[in-house]
KOLVEX-44205 format. One record per atom (N, C-alpha, C): residue in one letter; atom name; x, y, z. Coordinates in Angstrom, 1 decimal, always signed. Layout:
BEGIN
{r=a&a=CA&u=X&v=Y&w=Z};
...
This chain:
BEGIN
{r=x&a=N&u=+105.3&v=-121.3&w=-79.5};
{r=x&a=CA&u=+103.9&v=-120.9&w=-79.7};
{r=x&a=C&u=+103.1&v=-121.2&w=-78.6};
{r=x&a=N&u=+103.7&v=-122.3&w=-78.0};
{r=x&a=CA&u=+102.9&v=-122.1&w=-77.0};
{r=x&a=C&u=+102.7&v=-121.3&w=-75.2};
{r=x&a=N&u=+101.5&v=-120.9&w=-75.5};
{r=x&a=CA&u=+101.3&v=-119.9&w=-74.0};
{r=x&a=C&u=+100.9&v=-118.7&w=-74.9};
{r=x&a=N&u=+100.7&v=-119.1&w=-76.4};
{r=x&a=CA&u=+100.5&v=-117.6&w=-77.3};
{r=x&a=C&u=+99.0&v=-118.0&w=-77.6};
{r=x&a=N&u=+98.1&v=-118.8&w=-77.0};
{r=x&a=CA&u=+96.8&v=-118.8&w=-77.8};
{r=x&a=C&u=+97.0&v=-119.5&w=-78.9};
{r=x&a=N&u=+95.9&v=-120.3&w=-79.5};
{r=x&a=CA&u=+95.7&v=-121.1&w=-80.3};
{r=x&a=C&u=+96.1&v=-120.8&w=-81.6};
{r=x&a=N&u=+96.9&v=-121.6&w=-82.7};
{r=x&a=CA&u=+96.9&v=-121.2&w=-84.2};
{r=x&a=C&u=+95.6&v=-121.0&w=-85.3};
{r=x&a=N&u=+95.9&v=-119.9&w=-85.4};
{r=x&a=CA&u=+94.4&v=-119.6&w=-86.3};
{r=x&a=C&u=+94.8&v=-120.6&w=-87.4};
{r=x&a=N&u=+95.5&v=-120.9&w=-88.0};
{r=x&a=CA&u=+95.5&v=-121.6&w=-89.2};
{r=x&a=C&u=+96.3&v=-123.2&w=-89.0};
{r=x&a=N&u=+95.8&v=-123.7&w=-90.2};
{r=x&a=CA&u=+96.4&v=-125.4&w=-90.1};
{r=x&a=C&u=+96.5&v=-125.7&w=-91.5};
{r=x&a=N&u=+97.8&v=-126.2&w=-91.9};
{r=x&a=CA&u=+98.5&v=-126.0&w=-93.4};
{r=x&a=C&u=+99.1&v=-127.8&w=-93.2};
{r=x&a=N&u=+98.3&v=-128.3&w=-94.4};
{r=x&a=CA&u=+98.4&v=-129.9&w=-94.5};
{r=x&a=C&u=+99.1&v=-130.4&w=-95.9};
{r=x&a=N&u=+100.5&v=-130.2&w=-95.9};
{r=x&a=CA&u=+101.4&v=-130.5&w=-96.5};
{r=x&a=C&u=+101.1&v=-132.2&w=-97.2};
{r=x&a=N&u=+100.5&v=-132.6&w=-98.3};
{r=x&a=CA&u=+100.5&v=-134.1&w=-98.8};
{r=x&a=C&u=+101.8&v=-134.6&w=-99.8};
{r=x&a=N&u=+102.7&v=-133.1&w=-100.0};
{r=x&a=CA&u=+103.6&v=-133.4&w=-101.2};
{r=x&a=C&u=+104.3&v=-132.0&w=-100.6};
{r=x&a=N&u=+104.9&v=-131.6&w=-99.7};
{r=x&a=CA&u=+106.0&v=-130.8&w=-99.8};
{r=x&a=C&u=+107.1&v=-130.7&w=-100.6};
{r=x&a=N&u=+108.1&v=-130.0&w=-101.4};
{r=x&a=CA&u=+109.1&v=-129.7&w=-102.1};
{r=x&a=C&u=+110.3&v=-128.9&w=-101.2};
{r=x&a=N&u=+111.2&v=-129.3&w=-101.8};
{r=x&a=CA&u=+112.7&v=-128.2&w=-102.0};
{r=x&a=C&u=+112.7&v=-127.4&w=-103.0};
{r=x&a=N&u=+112.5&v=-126.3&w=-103.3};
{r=x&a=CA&u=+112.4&v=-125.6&w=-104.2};
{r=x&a=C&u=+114.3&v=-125.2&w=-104.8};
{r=x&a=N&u=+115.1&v=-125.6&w=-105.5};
{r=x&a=CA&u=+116.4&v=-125.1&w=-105.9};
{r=x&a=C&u=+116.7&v=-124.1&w=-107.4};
{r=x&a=N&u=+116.8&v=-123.2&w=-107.1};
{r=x&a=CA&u=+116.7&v=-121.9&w=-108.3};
{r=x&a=C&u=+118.5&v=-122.2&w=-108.4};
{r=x&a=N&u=+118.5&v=-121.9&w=-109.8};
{r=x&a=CA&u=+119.7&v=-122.2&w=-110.5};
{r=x&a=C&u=+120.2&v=-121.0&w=-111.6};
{r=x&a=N&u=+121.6&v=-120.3&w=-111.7};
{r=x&a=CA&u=+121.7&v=-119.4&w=-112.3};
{r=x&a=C&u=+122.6&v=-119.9&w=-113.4};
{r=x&a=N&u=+121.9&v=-119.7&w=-114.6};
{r=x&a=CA&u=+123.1&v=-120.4&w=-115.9};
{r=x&a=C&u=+123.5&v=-119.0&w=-116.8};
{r=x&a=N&u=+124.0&v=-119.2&w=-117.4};
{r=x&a=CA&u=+124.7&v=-117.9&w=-118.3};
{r=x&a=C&u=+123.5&v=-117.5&w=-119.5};
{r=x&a=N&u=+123.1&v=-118.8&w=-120.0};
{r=x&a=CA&u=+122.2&v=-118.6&w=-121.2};
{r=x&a=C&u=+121.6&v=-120.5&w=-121.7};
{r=x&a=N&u=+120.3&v=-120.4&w=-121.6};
{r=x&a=CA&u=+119.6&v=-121.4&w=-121.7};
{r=x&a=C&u=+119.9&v=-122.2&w=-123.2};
{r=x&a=N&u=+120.3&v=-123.1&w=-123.3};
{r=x&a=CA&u=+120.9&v=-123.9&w=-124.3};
{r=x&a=C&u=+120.3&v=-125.1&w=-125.1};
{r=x&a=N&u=+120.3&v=-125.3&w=-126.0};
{r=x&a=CA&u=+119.6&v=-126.9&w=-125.8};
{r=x&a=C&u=+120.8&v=-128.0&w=-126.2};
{r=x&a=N&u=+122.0&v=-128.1&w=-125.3};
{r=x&a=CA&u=+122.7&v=-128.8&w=-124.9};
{r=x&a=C&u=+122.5&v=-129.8&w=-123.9};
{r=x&a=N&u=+123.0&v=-130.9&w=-123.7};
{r=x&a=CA&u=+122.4&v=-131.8&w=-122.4};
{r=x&a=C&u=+122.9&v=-131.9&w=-121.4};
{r=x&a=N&u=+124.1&v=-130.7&w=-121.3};
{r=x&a=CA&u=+124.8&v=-130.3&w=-119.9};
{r=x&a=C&u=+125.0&v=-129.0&w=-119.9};
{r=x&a=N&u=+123.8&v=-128.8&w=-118.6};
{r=x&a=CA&u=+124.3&v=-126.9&w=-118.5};
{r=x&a=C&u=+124.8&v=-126.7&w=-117.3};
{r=x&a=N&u=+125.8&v=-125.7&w=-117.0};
{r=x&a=CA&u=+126.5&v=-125.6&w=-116.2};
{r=x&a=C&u=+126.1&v=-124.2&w=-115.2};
{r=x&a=N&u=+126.1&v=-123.9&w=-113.9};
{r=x&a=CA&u=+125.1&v=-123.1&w=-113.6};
{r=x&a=C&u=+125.7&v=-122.9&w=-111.6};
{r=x&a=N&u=+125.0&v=-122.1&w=-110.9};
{r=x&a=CA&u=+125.6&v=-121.8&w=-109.8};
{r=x&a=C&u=+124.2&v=-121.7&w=-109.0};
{r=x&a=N&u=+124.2&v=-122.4&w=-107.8};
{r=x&a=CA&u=+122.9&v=-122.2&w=-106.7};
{r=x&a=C&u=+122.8&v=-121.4&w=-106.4};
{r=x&a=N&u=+121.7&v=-120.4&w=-106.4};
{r=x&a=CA&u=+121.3&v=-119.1&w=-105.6};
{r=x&a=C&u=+120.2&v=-119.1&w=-104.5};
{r=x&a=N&u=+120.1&v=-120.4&w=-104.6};
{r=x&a=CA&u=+118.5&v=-120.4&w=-103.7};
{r=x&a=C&u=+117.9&v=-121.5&w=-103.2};
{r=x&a=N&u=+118.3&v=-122.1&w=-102.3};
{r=x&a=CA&u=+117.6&v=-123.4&w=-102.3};
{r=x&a=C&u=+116.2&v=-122.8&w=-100.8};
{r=x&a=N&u=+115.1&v=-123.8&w=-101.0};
{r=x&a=CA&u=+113.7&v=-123.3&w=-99.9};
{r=x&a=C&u=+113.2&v=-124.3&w=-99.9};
{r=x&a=N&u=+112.6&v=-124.1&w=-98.7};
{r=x&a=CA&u=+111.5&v=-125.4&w=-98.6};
{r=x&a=C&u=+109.9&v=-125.0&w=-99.2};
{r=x&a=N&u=+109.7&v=-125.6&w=-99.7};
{r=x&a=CA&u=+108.4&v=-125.2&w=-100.8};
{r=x&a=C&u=+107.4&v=-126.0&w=-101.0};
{r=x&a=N&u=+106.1&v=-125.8&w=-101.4};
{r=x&a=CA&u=+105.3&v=-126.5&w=-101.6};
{r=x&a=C&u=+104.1&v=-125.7&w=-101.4};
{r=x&a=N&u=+102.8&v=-125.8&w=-101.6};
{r=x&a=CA&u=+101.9&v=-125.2&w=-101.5};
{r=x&a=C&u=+101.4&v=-125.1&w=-99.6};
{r=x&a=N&u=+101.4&v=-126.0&w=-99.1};
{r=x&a=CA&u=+101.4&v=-125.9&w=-97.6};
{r=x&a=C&u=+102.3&v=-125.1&w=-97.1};
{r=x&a=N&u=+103.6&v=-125.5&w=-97.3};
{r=x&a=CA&u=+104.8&v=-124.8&w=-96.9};
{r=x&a=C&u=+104.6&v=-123.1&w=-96.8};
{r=x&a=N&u=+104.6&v=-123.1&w=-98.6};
{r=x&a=CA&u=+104.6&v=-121.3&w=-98.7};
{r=x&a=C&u=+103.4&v=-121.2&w=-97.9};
{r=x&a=N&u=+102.1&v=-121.3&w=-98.3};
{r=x&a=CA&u=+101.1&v=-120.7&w=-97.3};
{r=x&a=C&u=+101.1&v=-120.7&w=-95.7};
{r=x&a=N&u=+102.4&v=-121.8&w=-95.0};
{r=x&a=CA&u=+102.7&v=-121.2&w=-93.6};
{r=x&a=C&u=+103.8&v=-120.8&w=-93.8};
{r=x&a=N&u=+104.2&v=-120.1&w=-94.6};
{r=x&a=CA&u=+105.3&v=-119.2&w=-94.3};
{r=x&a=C&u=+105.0&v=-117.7&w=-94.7};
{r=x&a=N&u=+103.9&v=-117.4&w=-95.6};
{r=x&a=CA&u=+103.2&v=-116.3&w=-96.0};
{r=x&a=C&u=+102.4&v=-115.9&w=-94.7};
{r=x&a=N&u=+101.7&v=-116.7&w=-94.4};
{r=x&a=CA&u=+100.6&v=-116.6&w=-92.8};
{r=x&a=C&u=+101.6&v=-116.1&w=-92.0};
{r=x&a=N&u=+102.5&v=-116.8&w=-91.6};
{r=x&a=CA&u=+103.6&v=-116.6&w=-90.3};
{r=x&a=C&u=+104.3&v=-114.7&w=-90.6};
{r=x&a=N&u=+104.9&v=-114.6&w=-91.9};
{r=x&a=CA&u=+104.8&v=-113.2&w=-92.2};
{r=x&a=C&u=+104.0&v=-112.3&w=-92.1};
{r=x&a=N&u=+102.7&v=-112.6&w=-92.1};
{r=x&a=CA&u=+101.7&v=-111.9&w=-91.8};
{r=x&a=C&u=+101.2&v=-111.8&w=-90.1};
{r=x&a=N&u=+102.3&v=-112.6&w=-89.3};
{r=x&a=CA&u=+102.1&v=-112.8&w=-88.3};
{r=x&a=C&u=+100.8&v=-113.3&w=-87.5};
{r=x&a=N&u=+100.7&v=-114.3&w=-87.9};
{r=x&a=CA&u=+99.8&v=-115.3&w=-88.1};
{r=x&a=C&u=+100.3&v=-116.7&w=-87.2};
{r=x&a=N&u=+99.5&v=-117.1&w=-86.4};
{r=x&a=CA&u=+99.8&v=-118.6&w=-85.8};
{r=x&a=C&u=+99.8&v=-119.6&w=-86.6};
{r=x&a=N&u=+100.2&v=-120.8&w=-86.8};
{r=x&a=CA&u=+99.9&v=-121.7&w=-87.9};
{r=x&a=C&u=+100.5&v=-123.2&w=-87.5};
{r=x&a=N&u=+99.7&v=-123.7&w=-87.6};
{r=x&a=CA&u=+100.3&v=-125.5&w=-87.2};
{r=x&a=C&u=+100.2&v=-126.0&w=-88.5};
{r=x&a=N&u=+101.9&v=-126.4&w=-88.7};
{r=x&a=CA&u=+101.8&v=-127.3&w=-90.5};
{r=x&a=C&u=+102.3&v=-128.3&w=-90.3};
{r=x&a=N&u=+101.2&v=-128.9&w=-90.8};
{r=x&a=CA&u=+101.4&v=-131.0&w=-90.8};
{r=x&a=C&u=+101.5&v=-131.5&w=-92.2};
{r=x&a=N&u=+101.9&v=-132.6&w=-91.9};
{r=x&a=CA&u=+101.8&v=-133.6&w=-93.2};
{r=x&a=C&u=+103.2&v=-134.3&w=-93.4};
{r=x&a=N&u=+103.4&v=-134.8&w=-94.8};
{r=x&a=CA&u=+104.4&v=-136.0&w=-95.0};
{r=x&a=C&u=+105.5&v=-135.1&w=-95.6};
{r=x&a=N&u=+106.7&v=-136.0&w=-94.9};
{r=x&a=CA&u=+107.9&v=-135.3&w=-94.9};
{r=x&a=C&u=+108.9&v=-136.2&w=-95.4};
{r=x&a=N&u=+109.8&v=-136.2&w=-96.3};
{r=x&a=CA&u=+111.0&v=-137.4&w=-96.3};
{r=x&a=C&u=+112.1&v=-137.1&w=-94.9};
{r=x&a=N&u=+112.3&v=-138.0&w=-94.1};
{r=x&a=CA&u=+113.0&v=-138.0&w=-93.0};
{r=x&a=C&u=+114.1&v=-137.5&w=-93.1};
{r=x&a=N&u=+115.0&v=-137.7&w=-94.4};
{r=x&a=CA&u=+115.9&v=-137.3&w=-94.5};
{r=x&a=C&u=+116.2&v=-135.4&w=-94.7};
{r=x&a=N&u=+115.3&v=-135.1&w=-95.5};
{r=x&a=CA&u=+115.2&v=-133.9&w=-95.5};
{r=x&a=C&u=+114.3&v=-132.9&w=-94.4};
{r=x&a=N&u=+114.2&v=-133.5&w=-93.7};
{r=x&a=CA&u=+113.3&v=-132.9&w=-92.7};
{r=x&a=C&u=+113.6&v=-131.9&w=-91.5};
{r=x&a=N&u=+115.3&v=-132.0&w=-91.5};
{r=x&a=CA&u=+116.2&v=-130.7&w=-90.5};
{r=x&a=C&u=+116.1&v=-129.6&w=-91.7};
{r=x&a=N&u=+116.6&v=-129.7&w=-92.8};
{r=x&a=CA&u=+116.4&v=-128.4&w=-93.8};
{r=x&a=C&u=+115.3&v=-127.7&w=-93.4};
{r=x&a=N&u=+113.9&v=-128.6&w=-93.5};
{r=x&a=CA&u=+112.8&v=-128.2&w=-94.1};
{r=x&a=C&u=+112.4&v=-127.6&w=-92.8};
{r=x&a=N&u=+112.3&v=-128.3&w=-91.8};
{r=x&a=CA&u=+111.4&v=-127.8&w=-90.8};
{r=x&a=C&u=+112.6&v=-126.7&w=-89.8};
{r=x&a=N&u=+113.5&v=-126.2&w=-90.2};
{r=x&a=CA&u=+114.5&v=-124.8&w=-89.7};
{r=x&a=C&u=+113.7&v=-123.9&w=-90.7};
{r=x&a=N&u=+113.3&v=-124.0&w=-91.7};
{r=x&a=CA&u=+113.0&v=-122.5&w=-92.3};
{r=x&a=C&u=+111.6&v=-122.4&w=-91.4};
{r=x&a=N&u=+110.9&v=-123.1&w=-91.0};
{r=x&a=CA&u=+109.5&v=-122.0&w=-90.1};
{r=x&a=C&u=+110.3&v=-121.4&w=-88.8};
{r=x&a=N&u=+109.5&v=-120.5&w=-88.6};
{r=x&a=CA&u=+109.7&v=-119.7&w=-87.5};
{r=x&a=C&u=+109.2&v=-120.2&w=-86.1};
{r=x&a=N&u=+109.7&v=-121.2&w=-85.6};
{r=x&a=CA&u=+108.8&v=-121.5&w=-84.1};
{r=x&a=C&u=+107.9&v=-121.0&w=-83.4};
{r=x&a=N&u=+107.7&v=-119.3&w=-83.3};
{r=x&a=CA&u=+107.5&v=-118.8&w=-82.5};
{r=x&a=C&u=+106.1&v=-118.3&w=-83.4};
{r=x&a=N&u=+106.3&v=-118.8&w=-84.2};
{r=x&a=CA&u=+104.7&v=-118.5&w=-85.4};
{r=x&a=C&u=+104.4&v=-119.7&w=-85.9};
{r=x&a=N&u=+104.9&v=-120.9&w=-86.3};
{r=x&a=CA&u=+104.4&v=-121.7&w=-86.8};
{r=x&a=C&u=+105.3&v=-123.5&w=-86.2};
{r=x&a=N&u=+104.3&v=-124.0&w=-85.4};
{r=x&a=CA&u=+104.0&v=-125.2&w=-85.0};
{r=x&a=C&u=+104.0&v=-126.3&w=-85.7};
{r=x&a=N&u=+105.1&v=-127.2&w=-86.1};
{r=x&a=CA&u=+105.2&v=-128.3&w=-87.1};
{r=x&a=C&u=+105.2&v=-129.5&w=-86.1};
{r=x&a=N&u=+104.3&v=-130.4&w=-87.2};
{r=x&a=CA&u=+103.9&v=-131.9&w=-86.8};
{r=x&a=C&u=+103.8&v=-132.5&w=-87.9};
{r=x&a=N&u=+105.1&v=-132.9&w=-88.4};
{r=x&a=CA&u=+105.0&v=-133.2&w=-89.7};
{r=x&a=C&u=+105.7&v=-135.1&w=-89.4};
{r=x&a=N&u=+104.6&v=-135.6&w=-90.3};
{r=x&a=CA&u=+105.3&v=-137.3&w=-90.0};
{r=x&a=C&u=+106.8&v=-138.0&w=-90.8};
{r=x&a=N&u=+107.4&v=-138.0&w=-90.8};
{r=x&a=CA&u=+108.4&v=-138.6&w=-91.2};
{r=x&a=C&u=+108.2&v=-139.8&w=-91.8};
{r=x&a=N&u=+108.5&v=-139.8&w=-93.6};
{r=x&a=CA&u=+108.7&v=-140.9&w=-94.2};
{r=x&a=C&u=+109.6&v=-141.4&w=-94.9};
{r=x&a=N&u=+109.9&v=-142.6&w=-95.5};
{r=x&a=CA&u=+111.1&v=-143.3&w=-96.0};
{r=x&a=C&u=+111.4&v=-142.3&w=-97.5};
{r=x&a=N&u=+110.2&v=-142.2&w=-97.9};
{r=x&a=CA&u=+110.8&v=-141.3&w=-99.5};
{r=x&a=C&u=+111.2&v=-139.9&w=-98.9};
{r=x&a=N&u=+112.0&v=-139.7&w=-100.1};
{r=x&a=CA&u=+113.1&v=-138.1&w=-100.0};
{r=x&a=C&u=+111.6&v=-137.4&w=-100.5};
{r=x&a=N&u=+111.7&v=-136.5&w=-100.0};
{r=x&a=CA&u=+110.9&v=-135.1&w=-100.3};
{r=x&a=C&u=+111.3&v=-134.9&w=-101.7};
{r=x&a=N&u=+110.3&v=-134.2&w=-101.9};
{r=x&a=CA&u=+110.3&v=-134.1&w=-104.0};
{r=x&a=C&u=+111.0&v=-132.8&w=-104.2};
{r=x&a=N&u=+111.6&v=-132.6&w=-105.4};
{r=x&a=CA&u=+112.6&v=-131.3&w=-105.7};
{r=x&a=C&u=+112.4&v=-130.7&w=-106.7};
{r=x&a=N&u=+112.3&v=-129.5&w=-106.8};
{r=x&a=CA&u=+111.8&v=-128.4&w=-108.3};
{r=x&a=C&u=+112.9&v=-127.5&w=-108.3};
{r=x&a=N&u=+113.4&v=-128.0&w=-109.5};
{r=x&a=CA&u=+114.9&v=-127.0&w=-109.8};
{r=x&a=C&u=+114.2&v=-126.0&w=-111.3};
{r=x&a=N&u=+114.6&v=-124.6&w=-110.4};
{r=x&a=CA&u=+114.4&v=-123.6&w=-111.5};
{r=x&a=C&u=+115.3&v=-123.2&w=-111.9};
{r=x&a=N&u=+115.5&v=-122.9&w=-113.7};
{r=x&a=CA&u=+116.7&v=-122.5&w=-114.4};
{r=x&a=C&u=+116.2&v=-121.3&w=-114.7};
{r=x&a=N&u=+117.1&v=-119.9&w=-113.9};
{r=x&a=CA&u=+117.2&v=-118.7&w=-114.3};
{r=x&a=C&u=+118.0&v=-118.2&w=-115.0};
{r=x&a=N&u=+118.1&v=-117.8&w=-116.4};
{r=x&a=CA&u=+118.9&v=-117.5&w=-117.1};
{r=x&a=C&u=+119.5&v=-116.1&w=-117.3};
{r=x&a=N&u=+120.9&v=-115.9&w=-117.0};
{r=x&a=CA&u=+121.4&v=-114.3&w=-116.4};
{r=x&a=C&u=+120.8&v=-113.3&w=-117.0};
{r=x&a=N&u=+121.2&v=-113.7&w=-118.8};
{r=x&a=CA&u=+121.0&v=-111.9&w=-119.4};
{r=x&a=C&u=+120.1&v=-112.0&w=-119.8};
{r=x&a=N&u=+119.0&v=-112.6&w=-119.7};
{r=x&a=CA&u=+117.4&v=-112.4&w=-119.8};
{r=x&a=C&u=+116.2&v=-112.1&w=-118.5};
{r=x&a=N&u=+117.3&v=-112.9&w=-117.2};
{r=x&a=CA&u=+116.2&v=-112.6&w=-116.2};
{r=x&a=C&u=+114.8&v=-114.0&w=-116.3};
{r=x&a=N&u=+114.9&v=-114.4&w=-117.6};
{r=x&a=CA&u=+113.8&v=-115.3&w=-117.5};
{r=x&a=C&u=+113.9&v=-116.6&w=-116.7};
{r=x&a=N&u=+113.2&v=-116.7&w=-116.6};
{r=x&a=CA&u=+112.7&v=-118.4&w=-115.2};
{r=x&a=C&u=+112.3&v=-119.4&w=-115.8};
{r=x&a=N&u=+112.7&v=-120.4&w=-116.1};
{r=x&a=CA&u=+112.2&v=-121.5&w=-116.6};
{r=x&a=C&u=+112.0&v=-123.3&w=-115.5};
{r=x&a=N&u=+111.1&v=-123.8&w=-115.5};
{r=x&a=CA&u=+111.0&v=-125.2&w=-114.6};
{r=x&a=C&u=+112.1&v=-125.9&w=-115.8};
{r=x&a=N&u=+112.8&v=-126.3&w=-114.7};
{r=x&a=CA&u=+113.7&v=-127.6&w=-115.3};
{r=x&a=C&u=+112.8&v=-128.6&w=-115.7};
{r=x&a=N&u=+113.0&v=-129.7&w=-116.7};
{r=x&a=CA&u=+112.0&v=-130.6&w=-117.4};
{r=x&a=C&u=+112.6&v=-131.3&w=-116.8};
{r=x&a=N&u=+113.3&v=-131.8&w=-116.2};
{r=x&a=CA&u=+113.4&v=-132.9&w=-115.3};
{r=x&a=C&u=+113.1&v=-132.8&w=-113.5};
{r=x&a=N&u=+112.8&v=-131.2&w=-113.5};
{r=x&a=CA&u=+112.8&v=-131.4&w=-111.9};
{r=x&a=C&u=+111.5&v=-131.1&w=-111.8};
């Protein structure tokens, strides 16, 4: 980004996410469902809005708190050449939102535990 002129935008991440979408056969109310990953992202409201901006081809510097550990995941999905990360590294893991998509309905439900 840089030598490209300044980022029009600045995206301040206080609570970034892993977003993990989950494909189960049919939503149960058993206490073990069994299911296949189709999607894991780095998410959060700062997140998507520099990654929305950067698609729009848009400059963007995104800051804020990061769990250290998940911080190679997270900060490989921006695009370098659009969006400028200065995110601080901290001891907690980054927070996780697992979505249960259920095959023959298509429907999307938030996991009650994620």
């Amino acid at each position: 980004m840089r030598g490209e002129g300044r980022a029009h935008f600045l995206t301040v991440g206080l609570h970034p996410a892993i977003d993990r979408t989950i494909k189960i056969p049919r939503l149960t109310g058993t206490p073990v469902l069994r299911g296949q990953l189709v999607r894991v992202e780095a998410a959060g409201k700062s997140a998507n809005m520099a990654h929305t901006l950067s698609n729009f081809r848009q400059r963007v510097i995104a800051t804020g708190f990061l769990g250290a550990a998940e911080a190679g995941f997270f900060l490989k999905s921006f695009d370098p050449k659009r969006v400028e990360t200065h995110f601080v590294p901290v001891a907690s893991p980054t927070r996780e939102s697992i979505t249960l998509l259920e095959e023959r309905s298509g429907t999307r439900r938030p996991h009650p535990g994620g």
